[in-house]
C-alpha positions as CSV (number, residue, x, y, z in Angstrom):
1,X,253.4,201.0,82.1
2,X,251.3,198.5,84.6
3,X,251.9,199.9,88.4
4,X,252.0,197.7,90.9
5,X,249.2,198.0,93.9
6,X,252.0,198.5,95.9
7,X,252.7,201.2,93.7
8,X,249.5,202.6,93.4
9,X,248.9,202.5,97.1
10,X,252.1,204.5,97.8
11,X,250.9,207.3,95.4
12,X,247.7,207.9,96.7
13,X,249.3,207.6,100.0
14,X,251.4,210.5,98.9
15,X,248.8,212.4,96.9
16,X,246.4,212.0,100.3
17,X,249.2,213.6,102.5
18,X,249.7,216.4,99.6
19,X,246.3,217.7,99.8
20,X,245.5,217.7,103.4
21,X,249.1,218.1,105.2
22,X,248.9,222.0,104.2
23,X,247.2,222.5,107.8
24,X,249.9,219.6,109.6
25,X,250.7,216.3,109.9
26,X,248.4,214.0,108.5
27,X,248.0,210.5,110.7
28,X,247.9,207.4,108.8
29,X,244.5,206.2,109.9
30,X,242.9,209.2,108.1
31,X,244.5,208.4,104.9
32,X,243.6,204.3,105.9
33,X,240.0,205.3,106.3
34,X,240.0,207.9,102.9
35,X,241.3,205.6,101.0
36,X,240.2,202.3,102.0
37,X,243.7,201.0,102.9
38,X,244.6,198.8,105.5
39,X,246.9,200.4,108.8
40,X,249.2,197.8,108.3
41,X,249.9,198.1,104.4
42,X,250.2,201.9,104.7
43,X,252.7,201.4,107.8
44,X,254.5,199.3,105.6
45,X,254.5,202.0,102.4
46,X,255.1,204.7,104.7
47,X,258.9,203.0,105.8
48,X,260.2,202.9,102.1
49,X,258.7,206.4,101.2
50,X,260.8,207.8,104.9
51,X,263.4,206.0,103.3
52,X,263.3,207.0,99.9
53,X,262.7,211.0,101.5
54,X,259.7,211.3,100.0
55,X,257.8,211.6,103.8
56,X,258.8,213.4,107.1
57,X,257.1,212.0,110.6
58,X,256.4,213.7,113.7
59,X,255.9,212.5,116.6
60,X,253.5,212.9,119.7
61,X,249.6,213.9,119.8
62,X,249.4,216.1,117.0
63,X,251.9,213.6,114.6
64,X,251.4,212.4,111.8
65,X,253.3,212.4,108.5
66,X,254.1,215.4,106.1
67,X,256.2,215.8,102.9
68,X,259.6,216.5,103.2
69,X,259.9,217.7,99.4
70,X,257.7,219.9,97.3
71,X,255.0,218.0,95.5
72,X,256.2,219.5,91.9
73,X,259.3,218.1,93.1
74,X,257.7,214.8,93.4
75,X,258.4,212.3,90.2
76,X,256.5,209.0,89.7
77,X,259.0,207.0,88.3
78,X,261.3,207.9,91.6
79,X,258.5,206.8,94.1
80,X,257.4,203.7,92.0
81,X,261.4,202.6,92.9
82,X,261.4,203.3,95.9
83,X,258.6,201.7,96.8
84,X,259.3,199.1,94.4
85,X,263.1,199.0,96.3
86,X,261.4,198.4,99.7
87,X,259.4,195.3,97.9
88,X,262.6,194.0,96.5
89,X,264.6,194.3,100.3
90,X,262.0,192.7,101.8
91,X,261.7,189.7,99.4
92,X,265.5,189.8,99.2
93,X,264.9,189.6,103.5
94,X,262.2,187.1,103.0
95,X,264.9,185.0,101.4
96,X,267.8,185.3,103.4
97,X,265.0,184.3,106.3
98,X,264.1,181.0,104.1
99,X,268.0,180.6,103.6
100,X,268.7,180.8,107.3
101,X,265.9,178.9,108.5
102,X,266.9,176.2,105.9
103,X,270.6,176.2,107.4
104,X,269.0,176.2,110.8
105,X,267.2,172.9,109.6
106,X,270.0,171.6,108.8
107,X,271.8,171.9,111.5
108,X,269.4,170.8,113.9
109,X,269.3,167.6,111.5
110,X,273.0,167.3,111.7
111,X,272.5,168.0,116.1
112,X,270.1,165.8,116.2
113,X,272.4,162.7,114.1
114,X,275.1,163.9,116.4
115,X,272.9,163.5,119.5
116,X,272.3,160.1,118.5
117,X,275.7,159.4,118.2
118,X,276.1,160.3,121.2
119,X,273.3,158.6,123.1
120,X,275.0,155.6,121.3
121,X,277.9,155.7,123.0
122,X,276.5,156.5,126.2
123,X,274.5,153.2,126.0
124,X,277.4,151.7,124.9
125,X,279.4,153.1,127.8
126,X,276.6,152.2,130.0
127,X,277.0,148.8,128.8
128,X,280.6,148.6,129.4
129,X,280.8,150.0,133.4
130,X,277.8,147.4,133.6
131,X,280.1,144.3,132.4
132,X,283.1,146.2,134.5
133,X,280.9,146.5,137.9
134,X,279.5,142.3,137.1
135,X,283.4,141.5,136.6
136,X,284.2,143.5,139.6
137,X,281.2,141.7,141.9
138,X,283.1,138.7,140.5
139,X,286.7,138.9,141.0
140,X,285.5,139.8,144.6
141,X,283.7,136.9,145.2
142,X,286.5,135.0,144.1
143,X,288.8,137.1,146.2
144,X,286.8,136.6,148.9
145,X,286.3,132.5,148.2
146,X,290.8,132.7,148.0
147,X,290.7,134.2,151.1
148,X,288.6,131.7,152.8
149,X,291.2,129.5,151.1
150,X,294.3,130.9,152.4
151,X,292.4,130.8,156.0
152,X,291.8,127.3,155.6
153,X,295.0,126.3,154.4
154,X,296.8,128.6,157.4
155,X,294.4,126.6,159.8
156,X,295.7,123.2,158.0
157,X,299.2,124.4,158.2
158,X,299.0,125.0,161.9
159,X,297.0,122.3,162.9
160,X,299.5,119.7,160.7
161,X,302.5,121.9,162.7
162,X,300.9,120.9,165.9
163,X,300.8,117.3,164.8
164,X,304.0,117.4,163.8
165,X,305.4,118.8,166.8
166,X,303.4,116.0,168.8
167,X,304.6,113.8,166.3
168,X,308.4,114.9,167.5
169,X,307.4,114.6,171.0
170,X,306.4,111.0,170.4
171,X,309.5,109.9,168.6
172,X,311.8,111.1,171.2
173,X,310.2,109.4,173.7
174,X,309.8,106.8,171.4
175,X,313.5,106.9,171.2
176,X,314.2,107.8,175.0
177,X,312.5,104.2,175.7
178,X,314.0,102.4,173.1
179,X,316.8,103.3,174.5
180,X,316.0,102.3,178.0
181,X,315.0,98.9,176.7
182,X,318.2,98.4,175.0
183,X,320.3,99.5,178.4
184,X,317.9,96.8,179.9
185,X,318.4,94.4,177.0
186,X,322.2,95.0,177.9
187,X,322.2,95.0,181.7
188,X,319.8,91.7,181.3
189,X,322.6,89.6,179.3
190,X,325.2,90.6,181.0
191,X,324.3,88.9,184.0
């Protein structure tokens, strides 16, 4: 059976904090610089093996990590799947992150179609209060040239009233003469 670095790693990991947690905890940069493994991998090793119950932490200025079961009790095959099972959830993680982040693309595709839509019909909008507010300007103009309309025609009407009154006056004393000349036609052959 080929095992894994990971594998490996987490075995000397375990077999480091084995043979020098007899005197307490044993802190993860000792076994980093013993071993020649990276903090950050060993963190990462250390989280499945807690998990698993293979490793105890403490806490504080004398922490560090110890085992939390015998070492005869200690089986390769069990931490090889565990460690292997921390692997597998966080490339099962990796790809629900690569899932989600490809919905999230999506989406923001289908926001961004959307937001053109909606742009669209603002412009659109836009375009329509602009042809409103021009039609508006214009129906006042012309409400305003009817008006001056109206106030010419109500000057016309009052000024043709006048003449028409003044036309009235005239033809009655057009008629009050015409009938004085007749009585004067009249009293002028009868004599």
């Amino acid at each position: 059976m080929q095992l894994t670095t990971r594998s490996r790693y987490g075995l000397r990991m375990l077999l480091d904090i084995a043979l020098h947690g007899a005197d307490g905890p044993v802190r993860i940069q000792d076994i980093a610089k013993r071993r020649k493994i990276s903090v950050k991998y060993l963190e990462q090793l250390i989280r499945a093996l807690k998990k698993a119950g293979f490793i105890h932490s403490k806490r504080g200025p004398k922490g560090g990590h110890v085992l939390a079961v015998a070492p005869e009790e200690i089986r390769v095959g069990d931490v090889v799947r565990a460690i292997q099972s921390g692997a597998k959830s966080s490339i099962d993680g990796v790809e629900g992150a690569t899932r989600a982040v490809d919905q999230a693309t999506e989406l923001a595709g289908r926001s961004g179609e959307v937001l053109e839509e909606i742009v669209s019909i603002v412009e659109s909008s836009s375009d329509q209060v602009r042809s409103i507010a021009t039609a508006s300007e214009q129906q006042s103009a012309a409400s305003e040239e009817i008006n001056r309309a109206v106030d010419d025609i109500n000057r016309i009407s009052g000024d043709t009233a006048e003449a028409m009154a003044q036309a009235t006056r005239s033809v009655q004393d057009l008629a009050t003469q015409a009938e004085a000349l007749r009585n004067l036609v009249e009293a002028l052959k009868a004599d």
